[in-house]
Biotite code that builds the C-alpha atoms (Angstrom):
import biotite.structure as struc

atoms = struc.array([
    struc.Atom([-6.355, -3.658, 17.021], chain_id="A", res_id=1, res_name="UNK", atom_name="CA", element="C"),
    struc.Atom([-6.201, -3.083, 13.789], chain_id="A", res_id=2, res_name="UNK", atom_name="CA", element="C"),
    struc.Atom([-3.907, -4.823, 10.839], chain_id="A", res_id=3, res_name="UNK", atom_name="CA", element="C"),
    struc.Atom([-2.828, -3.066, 8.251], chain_id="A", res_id=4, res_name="UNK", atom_name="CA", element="C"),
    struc.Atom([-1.250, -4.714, 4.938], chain_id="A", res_id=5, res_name="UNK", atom_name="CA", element="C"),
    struc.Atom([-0.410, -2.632, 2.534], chain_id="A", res_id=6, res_name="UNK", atom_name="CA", element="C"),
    struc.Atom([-0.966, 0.931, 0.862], chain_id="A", res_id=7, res_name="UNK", atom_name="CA", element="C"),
    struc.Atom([-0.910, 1.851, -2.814], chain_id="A", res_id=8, res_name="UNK", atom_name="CA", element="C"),
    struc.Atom([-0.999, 5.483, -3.968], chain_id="A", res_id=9, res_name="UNK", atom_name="CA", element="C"),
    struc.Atom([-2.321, 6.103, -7.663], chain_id="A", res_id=10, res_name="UNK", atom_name="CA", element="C"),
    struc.Atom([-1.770, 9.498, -9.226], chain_id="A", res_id=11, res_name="UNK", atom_name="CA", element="C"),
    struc.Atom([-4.930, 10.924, -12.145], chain_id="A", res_id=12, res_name="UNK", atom_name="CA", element="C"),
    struc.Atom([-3.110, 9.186, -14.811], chain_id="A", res_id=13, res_name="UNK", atom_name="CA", element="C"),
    struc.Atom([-3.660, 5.737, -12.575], chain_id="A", res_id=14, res_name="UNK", atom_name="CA", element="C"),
    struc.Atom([0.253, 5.525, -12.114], chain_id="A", res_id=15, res_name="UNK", atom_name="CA", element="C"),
    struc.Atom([1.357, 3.959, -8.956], chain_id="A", res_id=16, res_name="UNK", atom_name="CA", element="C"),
    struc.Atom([3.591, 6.477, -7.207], chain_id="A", res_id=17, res_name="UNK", atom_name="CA", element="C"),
    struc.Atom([3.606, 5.088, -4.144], chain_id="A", res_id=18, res_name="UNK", atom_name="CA", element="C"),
    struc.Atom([3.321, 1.471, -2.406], chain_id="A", res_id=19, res_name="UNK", atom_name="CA", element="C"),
    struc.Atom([4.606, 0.241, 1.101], chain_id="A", res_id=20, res_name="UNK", atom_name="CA", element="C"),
    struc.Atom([3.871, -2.515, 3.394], chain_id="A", res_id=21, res_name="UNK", atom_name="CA", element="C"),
    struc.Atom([3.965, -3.725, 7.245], chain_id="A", res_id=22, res_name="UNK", atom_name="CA", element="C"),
    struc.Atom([2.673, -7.088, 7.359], chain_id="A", res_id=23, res_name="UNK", atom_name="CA", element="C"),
    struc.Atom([2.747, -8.577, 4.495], chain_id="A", res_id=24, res_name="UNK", atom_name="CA", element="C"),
    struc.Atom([4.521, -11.583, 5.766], chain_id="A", res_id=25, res_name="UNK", atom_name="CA", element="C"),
    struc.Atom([1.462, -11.767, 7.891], chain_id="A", res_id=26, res_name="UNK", atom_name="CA", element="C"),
    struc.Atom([-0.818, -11.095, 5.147], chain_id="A", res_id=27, res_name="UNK", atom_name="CA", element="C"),
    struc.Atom([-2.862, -14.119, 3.048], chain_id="A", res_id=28, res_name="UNK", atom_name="CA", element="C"),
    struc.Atom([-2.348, -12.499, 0.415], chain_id="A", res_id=29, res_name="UNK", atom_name="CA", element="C"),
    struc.Atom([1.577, -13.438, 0.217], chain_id="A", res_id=30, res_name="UNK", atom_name="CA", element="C"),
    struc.Atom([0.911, -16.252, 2.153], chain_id="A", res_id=31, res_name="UNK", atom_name="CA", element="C"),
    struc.Atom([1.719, -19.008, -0.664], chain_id="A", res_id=32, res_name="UNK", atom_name="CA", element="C"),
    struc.Atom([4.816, -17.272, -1.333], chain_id="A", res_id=33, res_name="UNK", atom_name="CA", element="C"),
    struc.Atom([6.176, -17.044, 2.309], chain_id="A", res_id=34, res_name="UNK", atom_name="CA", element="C"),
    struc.Atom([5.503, -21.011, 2.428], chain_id="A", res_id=35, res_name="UNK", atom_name="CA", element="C"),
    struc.Atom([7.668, -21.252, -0.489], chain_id="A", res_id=36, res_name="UNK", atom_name="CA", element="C"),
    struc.Atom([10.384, -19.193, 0.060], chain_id="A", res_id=37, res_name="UNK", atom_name="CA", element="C"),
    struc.Atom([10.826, -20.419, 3.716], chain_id="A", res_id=38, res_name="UNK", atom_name="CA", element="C"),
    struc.Atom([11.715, -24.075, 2.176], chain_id="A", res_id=39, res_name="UNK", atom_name="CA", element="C"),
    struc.Atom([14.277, -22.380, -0.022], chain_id="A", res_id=40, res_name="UNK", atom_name="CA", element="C"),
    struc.Atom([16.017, -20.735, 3.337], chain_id="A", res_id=41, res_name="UNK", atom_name="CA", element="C"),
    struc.Atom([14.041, -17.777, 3.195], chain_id="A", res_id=42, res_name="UNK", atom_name="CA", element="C"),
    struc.Atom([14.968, -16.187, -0.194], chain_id="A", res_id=43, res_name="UNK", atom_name="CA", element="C"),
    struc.Atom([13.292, -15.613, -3.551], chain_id="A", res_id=44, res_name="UNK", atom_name="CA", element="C"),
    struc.Atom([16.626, -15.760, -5.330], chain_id="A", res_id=45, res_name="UNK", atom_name="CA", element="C"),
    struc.Atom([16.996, -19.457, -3.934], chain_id="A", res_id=46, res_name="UNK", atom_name="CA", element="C"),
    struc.Atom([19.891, -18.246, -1.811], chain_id="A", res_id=47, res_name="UNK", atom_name="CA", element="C"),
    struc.Atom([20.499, -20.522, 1.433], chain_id="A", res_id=48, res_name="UNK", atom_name="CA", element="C"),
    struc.Atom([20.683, -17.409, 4.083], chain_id="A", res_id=49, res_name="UNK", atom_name="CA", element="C"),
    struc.Atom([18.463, -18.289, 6.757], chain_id="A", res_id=50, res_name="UNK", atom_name="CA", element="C"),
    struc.Atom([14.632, -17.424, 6.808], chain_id="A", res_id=51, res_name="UNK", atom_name="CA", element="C"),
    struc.Atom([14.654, -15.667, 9.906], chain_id="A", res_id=52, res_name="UNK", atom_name="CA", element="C"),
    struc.Atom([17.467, -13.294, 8.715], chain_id="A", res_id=53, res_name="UNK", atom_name="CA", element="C"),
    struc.Atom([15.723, -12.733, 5.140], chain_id="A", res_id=54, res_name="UNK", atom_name="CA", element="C"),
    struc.Atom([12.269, -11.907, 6.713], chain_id="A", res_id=55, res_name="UNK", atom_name="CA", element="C"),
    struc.Atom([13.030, -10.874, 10.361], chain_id="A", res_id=56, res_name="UNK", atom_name="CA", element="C"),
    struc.Atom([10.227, -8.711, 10.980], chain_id="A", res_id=57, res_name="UNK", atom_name="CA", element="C"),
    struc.Atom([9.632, -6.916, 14.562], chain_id="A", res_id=58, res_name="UNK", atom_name="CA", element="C"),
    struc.Atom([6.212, -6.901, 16.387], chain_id="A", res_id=59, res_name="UNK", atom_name="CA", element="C"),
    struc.Atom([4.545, -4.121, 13.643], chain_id="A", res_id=60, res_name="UNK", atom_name="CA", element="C"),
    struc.Atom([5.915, -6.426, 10.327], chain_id="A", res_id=61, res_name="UNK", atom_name="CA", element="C"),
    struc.Atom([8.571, -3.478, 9.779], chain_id="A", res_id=62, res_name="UNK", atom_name="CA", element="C"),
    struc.Atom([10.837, -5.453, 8.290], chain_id="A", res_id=63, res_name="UNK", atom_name="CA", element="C"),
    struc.Atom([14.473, -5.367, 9.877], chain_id="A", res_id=64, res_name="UNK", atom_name="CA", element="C"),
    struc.Atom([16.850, -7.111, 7.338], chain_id="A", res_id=65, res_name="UNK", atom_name="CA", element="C"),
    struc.Atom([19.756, -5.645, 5.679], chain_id="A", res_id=66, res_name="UNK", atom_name="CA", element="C"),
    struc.Atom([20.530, -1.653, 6.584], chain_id="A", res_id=67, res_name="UNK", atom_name="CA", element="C"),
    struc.Atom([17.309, -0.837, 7.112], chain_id="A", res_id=68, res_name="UNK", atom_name="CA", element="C"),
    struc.Atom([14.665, -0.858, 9.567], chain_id="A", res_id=69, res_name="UNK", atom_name="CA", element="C"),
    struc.Atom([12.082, 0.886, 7.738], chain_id="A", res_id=70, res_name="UNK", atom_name="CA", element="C"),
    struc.Atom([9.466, -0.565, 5.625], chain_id="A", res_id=71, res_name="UNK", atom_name="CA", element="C"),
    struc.Atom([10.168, -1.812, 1.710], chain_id="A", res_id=72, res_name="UNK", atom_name="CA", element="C"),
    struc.Atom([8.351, 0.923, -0.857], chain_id="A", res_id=73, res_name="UNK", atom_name="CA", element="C"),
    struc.Atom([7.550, 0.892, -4.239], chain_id="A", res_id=74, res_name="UNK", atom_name="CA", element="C"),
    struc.Atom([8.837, 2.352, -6.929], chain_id="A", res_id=75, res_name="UNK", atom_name="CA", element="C"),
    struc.Atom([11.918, 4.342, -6.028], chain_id="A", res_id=76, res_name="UNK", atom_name="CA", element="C"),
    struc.Atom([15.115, 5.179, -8.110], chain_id="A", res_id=77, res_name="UNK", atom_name="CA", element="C"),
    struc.Atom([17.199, 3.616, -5.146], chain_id="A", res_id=78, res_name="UNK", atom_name="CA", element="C"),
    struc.Atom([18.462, 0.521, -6.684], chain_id="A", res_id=79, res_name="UNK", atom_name="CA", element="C"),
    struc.Atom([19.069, -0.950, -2.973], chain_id="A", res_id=80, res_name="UNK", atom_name="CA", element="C"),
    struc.Atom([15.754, -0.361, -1.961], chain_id="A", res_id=81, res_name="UNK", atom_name="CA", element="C"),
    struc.Atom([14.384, -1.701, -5.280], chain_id="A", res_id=82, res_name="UNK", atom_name="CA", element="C"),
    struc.Atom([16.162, -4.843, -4.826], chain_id="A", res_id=83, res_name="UNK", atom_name="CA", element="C"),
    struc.Atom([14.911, -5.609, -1.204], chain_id="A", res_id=84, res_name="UNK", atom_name="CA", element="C"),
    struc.Atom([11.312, -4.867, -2.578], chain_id="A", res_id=85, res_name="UNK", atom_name="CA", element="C"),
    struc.Atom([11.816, -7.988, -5.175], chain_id="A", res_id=86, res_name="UNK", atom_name="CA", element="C"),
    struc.Atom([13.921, -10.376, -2.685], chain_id="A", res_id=87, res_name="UNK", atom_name="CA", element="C"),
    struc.Atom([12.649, -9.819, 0.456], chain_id="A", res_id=88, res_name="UNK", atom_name="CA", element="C"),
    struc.Atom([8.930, -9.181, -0.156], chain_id="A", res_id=89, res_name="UNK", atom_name="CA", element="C"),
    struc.Atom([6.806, -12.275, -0.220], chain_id="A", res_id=90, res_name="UNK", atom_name="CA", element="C"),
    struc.Atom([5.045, -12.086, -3.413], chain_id="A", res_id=91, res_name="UNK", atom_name="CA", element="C"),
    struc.Atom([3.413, -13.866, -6.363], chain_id="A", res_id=92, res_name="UNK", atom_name="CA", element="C"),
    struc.Atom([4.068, -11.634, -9.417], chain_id="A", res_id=93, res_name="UNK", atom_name="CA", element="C"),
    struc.Atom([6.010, -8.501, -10.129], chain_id="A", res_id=94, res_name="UNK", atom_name="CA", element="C"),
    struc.Atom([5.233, -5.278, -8.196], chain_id="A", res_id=95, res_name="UNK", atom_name="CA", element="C"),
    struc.Atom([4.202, -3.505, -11.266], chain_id="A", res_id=96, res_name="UNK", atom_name="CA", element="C"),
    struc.Atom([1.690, -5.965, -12.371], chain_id="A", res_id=97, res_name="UNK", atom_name="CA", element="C"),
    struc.Atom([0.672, -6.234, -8.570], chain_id="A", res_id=98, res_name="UNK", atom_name="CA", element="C"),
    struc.Atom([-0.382, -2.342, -8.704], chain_id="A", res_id=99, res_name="UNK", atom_name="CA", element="C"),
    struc.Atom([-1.822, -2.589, -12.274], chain_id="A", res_id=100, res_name="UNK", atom_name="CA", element="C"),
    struc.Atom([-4.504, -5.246, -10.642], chain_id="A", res_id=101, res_name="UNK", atom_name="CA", element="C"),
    struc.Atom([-5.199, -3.649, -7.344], chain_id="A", res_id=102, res_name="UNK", atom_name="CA", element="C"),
    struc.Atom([-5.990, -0.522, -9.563], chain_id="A", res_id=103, res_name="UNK", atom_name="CA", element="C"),
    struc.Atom([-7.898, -2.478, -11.714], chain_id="A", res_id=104, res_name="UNK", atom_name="CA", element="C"),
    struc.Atom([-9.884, -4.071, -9.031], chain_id="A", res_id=105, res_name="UNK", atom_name="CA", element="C"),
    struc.Atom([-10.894, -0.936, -7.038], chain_id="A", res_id=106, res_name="UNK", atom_name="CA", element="C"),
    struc.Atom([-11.135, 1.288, -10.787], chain_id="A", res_id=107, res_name="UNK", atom_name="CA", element="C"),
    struc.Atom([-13.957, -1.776, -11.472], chain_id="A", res_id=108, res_name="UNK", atom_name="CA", element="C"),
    struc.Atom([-15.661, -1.662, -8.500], chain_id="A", res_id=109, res_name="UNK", atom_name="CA", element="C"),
    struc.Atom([-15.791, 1.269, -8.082], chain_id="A", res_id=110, res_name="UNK", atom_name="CA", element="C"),
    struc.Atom([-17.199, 1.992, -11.617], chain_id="A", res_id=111, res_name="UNK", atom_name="CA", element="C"),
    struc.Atom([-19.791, -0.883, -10.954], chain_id="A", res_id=112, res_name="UNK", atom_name="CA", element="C"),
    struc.Atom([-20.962, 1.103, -7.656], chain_id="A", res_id=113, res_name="UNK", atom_name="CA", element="C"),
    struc.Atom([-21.287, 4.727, -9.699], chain_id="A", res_id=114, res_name="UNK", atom_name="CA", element="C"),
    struc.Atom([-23.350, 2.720, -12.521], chain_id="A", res_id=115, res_name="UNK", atom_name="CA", element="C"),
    struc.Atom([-25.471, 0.743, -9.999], chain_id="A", res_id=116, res_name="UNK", atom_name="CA", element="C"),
    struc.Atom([-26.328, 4.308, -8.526], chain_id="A", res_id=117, res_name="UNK", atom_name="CA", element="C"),
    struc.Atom([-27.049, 5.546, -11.085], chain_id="A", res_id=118, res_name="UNK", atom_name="CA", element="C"),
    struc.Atom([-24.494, 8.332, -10.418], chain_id="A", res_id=119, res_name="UNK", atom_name="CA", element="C"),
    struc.Atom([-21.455, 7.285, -13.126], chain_id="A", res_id=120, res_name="UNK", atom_name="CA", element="C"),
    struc.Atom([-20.791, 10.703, -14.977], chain_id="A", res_id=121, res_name="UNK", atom_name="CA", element="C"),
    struc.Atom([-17.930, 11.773, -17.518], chain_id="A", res_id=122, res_name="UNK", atom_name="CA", element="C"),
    struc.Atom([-15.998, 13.172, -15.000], chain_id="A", res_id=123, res_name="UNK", atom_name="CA", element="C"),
    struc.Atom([-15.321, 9.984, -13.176], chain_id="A", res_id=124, res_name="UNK", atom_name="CA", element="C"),
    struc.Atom([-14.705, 10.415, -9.393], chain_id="A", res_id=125, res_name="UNK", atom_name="CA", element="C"),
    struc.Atom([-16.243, 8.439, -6.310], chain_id="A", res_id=126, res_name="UNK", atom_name="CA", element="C"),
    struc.Atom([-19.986, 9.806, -6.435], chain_id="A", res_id=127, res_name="UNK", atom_name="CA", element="C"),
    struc.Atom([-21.661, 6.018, -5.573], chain_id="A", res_id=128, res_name="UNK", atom_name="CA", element="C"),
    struc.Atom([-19.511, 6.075, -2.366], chain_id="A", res_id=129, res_name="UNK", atom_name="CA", element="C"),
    struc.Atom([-17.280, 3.217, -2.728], chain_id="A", res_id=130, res_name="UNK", atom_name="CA", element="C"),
    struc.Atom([-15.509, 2.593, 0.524], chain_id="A", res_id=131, res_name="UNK", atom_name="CA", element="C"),
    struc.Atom([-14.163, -1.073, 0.702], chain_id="A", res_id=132, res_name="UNK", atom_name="CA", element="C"),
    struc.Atom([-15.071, -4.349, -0.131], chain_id="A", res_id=133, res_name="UNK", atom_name="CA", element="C"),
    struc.Atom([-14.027, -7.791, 1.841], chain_id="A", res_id=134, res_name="UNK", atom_name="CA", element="C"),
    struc.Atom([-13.000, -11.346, 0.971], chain_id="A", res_id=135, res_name="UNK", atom_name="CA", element="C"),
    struc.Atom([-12.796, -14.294, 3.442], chain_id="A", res_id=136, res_name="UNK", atom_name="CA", element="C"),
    struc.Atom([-9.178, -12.935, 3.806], chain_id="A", res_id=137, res_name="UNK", atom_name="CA", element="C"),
    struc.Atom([-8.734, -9.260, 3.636], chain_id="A", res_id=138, res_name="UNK", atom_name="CA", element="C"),
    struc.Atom([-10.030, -5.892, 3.396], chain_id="A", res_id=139, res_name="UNK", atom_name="CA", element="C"),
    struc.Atom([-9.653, -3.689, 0.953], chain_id="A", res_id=140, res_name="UNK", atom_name="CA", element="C"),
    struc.Atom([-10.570, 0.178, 1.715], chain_id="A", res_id=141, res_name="UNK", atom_name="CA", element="C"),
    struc.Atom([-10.474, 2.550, -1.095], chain_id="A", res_id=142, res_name="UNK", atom_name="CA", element="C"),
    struc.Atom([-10.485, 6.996, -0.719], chain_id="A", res_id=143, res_name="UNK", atom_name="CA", element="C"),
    struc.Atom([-10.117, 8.865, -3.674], chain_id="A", res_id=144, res_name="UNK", atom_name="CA", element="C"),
    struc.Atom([-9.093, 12.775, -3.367], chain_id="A", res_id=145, res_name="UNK", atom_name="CA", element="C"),
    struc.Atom([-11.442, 15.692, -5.044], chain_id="A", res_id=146, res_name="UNK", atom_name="CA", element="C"),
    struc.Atom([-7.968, 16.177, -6.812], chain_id="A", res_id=147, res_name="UNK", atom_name="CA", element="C"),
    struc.Atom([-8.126, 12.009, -8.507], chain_id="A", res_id=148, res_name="UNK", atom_name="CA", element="C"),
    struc.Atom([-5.673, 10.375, -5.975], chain_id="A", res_id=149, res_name="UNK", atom_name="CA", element="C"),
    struc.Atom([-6.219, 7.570, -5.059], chain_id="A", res_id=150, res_name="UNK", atom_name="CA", element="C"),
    struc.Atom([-5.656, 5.459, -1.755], chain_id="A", res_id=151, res_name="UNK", atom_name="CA", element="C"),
    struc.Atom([-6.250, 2.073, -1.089], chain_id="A", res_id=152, res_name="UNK", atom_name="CA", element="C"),
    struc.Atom([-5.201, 0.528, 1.986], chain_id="A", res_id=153, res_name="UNK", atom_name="CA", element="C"),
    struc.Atom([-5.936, -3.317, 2.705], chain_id="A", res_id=154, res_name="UNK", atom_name="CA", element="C"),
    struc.Atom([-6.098, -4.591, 6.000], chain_id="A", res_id=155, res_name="UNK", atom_name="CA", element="C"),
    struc.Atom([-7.142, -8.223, 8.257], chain_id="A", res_id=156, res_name="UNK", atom_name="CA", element="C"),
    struc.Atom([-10.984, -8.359, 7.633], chain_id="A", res_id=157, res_name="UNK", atom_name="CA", element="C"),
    struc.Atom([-12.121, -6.619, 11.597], chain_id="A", res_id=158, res_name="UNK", atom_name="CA", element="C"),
    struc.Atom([-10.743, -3.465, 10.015], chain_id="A", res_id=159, res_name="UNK", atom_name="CA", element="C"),
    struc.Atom([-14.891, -2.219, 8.964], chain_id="A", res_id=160, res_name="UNK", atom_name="CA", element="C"),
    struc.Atom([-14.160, 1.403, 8.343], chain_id="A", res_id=161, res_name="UNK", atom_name="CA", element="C"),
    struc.Atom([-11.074, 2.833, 7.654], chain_id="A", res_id=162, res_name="UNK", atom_name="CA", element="C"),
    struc.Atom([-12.024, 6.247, 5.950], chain_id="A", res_id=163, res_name="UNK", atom_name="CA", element="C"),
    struc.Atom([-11.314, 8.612, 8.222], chain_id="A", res_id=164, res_name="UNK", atom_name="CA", element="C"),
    struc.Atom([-7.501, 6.856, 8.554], chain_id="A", res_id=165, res_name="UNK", atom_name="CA", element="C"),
    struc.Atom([-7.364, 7.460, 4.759], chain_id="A", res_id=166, res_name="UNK", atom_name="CA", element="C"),
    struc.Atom([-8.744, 10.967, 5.182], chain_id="A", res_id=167, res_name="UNK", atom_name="CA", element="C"),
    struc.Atom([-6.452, 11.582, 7.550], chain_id="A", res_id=168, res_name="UNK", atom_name="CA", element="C"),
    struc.Atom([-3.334, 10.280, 5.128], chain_id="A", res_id=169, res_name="UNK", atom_name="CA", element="C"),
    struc.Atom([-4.582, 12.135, 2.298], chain_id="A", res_id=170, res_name="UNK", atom_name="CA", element="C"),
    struc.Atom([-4.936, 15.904, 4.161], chain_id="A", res_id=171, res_name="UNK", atom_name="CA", element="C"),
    struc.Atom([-2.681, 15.902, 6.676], chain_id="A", res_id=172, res_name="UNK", atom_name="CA", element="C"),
    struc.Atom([0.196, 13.663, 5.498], chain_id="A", res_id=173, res_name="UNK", atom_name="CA", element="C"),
    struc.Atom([-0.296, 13.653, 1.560], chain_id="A", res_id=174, res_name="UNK", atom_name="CA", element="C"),
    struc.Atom([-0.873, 17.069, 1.372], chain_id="A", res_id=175, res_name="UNK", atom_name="CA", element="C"),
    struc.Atom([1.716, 18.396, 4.262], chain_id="A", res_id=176, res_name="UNK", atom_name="CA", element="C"),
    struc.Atom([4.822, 16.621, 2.963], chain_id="A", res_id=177, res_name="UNK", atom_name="CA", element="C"),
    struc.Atom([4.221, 15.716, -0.933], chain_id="A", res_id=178, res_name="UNK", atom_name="CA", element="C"),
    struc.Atom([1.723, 18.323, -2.532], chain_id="A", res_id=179, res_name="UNK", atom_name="CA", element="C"),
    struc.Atom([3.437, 21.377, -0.153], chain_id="A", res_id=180, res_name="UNK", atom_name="CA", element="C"),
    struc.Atom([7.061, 20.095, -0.903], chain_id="A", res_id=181, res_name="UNK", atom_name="CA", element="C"),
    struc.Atom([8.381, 22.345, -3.691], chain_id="A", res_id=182, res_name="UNK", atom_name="CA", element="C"),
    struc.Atom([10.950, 19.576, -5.036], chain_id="A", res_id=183, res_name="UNK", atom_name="CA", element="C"),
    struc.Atom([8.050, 17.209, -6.063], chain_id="A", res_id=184, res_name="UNK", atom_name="CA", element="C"),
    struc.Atom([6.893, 17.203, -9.514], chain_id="A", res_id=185, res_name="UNK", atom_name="CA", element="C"),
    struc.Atom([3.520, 18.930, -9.991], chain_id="A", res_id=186, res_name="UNK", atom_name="CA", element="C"),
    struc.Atom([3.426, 18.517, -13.540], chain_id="A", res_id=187, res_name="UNK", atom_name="CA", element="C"),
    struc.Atom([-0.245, 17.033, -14.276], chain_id="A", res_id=188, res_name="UNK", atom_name="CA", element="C"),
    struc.Atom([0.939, 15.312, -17.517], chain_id="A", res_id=189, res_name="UNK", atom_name="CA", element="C"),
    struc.Atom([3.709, 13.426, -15.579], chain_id="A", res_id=190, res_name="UNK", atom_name="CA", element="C"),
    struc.Atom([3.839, 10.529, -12.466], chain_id="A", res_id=191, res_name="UNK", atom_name="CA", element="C"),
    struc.Atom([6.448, 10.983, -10.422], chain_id="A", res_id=192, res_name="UNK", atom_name="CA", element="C"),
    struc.Atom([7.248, 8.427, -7.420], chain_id="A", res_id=193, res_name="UNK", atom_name="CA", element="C"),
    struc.Atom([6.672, 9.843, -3.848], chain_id="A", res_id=194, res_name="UNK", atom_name="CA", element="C"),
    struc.Atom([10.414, 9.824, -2.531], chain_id="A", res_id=195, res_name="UNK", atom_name="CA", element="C"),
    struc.Atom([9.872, 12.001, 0.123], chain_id="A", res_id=196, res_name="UNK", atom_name="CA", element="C"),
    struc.Atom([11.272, 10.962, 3.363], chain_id="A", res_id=197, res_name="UNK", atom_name="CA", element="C"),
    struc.Atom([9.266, 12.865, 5.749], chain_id="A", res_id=198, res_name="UNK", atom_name="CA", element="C"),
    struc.Atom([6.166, 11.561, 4.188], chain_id="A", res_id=199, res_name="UNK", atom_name="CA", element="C"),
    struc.Atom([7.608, 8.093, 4.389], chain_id="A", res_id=200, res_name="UNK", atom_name="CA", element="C"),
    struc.Atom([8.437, 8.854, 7.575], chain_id="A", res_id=201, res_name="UNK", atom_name="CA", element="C"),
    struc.Atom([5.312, 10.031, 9.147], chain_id="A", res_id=202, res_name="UNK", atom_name="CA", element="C"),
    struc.Atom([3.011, 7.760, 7.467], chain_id="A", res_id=203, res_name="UNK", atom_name="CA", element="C"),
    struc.Atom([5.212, 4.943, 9.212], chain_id="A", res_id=204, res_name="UNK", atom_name="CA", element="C"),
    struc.Atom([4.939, 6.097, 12.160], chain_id="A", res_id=205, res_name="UNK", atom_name="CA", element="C"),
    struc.Atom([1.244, 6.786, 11.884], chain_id="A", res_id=206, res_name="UNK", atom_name="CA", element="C"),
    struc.Atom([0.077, 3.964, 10.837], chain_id="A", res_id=207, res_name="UNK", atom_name="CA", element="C"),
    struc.Atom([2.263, 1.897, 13.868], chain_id="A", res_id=208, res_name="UNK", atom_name="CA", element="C"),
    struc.Atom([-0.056, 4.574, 15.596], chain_id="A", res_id=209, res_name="UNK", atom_name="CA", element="C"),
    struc.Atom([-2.820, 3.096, 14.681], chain_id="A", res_id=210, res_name="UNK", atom_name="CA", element="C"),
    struc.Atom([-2.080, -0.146, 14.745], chain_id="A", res_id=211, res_name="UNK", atom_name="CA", element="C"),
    struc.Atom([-1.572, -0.532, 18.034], chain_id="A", res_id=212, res_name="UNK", atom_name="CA", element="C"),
    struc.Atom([-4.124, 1.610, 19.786], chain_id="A", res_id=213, res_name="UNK", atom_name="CA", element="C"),
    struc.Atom([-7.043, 1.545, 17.537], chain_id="A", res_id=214, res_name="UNK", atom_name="CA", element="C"),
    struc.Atom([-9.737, -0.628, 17.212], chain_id="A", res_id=215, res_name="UNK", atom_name="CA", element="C"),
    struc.Atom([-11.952, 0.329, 14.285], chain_id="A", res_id=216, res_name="UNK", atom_name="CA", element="C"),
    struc.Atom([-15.975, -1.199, 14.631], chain_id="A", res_id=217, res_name="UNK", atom_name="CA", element="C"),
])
């Protein structure tokens, strides 16, 4: 079975447009911070309400505090669901400085790879065939669209391949219920934040999907 983290969405202009999360309390990459909050009662704000209240998360990592049952995204002009992103989400820095160094970090390697193949051209793109790289605690895969968006998606460290789950996200989720949707902005000189529910919707429940059927080798 397969453990997936988190997913970030980058638009051309490198813009995060779209982030969520289903085990990030699980993840060692908030692990620090879920120590420290849990001494605090469970709260980033210091509050006392108990930890297993602030953080309650069913068997997926979905986390059920509050009104909602559906996983925290990122960014949104809901003010509720921006607010459960900063107090309920175990993390080290601000979300927007979290996306600019994921970006960074894939952008890099990625870069590195194109050079190192001797394939790194002026029109940018994925032509050295970056896929993911591991550290002693995570995965991180990366997928980037003919059209320059990008999808990274980190998972436990079994996870080996995860590009045709990415593939799959990008044309028959991405494209269905964001690109198709005539109320999203299609603008290319703007970023606009994926607030499509559907898409939210069905990426949720694919990715439960996958988590607890697949085994990816």
């Amino acid at each position: 079975m397969v453990v997936v983290y988190t997913i970030y969405i980058f638009d051309r202009h490198c813009e995060c447009i779209f982030y969520t999360e289903w085990n990030r309390g699980r993840s060692p990459l908030s692990a620090e911070r879920s120590a420290a909050a849990a001494t605090v009662g469970g709260r980033s704000d210091g509050s006392k309400e108990p930890a297993n209240t602030a953080h309650a998360v069913d068997g997926t990592g979905t986390h059920l505090s509050g009104d909602s049952q559906r996983p925290l995204v990122w960014p949104t002009t809901a003010n509720s669901t921006a607010n459960r992103v900063s107090l309920e989400s175990p993390r080290n820095i601000a979300m927007e400085e979290e996306a600019k160094l994921v970006y960074g970090v894939a952008f890099s390697t990625r870069n590195i790879i194109n050079k190192l193949n001797s394939k790194d051209g002026p029109q940018g793109g994925n032509p050295g065939g970056f896929m993911s790289f591991a550290t002693n605690t995570y995965r991180l895969h990366y997928y980037e669209s003919p059209t320059g968006v990008k999808f990274i998606l980190t998972t436990d460290i079994a996870a080996v391949s995860m590009q045709p789950v990415l593939e799959m996200i990008y044309r028959n989720i991405y494209v269905e219920y964001v690109v198709k949707n005539p109320l999203f902005n299609v603008d290319p000189h703007t970023s606009s934040p994926i607030e499509n529910d559907y898409f939210r919707a069905v990426l949720n429940n694919y990715i439960r999907e996958i988590s607890s059927t697949t085994t990816v080798a």
